[in-house]
N, C-alpha and C positions, 0 to 999 in steps of 0.2 A: 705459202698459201694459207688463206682463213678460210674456217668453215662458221656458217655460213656467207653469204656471200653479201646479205644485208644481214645487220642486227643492231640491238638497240644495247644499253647500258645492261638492261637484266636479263640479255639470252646470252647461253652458253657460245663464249667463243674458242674455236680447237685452230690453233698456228700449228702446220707441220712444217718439216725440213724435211725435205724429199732430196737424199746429196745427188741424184744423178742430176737435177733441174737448177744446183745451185749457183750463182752469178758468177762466182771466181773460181780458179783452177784450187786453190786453197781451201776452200768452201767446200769444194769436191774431194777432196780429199780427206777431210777434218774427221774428226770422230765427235760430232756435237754433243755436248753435256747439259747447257743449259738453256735458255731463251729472257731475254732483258724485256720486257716492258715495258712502257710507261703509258698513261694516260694523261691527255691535256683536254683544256678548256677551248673554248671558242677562240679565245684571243692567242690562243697556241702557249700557254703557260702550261707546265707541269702541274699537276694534280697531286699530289703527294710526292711519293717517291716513288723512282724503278722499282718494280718487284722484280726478281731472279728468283728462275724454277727449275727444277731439274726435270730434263724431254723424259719421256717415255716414248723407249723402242716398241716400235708399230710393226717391225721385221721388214724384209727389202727395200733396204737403205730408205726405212722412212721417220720419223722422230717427232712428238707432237704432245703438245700441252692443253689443257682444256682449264679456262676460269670464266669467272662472271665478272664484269667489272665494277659492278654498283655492289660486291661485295668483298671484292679484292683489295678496292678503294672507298673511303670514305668521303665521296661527293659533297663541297661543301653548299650548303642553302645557297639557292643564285647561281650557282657555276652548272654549267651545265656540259655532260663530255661529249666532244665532238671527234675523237679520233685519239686512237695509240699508236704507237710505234714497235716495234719489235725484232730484237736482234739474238742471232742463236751464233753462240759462245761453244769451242772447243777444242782440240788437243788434236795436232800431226805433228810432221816430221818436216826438219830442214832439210837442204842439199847435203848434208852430213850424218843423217840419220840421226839427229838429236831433237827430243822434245821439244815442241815448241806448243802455246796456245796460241790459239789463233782469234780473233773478233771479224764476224761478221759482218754484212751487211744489213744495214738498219733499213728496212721498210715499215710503211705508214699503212695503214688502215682505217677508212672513216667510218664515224658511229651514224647511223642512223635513227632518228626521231620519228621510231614505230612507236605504236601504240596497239 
């Protein structure tokens, strides 16, 4: 889930992982540590690089990050970002009770052209 629900390059965006609502039974299960991002361009190219963040516990299985992207990223002259992606990263157990990490599911978020 993104908060909020429209936003542009310079308003605060907050990703949670909420594990009861999460897509896979692994996901549900996870202990999530961090959240991958990326931002891209119109033309769906990568904008720098993934940034990797560590969630902050919200309490009842919830986990969430807050950034701006026009200052997370250095946007170059001309490009302009239309949309990130972002996946939350973390630690359960195999069918043998052994450490495993686990990678989530990558969902898309589009940037809106507020002003």
């Amino acid at each position: 889930r993104v908060f909020p629900n429209r936003l542009s390059t310079s308003d605060v965006a907050t990703v949670y992982f909420h594990q009861d609502l999460a897509p896979t039974i692994a996901e549900q299960r996870m202990i999530p540590k961090t959240v991958v991002v990326t931002l891209y361009d119109e033309g769906g190219d990568p904008i720098g690089t993934a940034k990797t963040w560590n969630l902050k516990a919200e309490g009842n299985k919830i986990w969430s990050y807050s950034f701006i992207p026009n200052i997370a990223w250095t946007i170059p002259a001309g490009k302009i970002a239309s949309k990130f992606s972002f996946r939350f990263d973390g630690t359960g157990k195999d069918v043998n009770g052994n450490n495993v990490n686990i990678t989530g599911t990558t969902t898309e978020k589009n940037i809106d052209a507020l002003q």
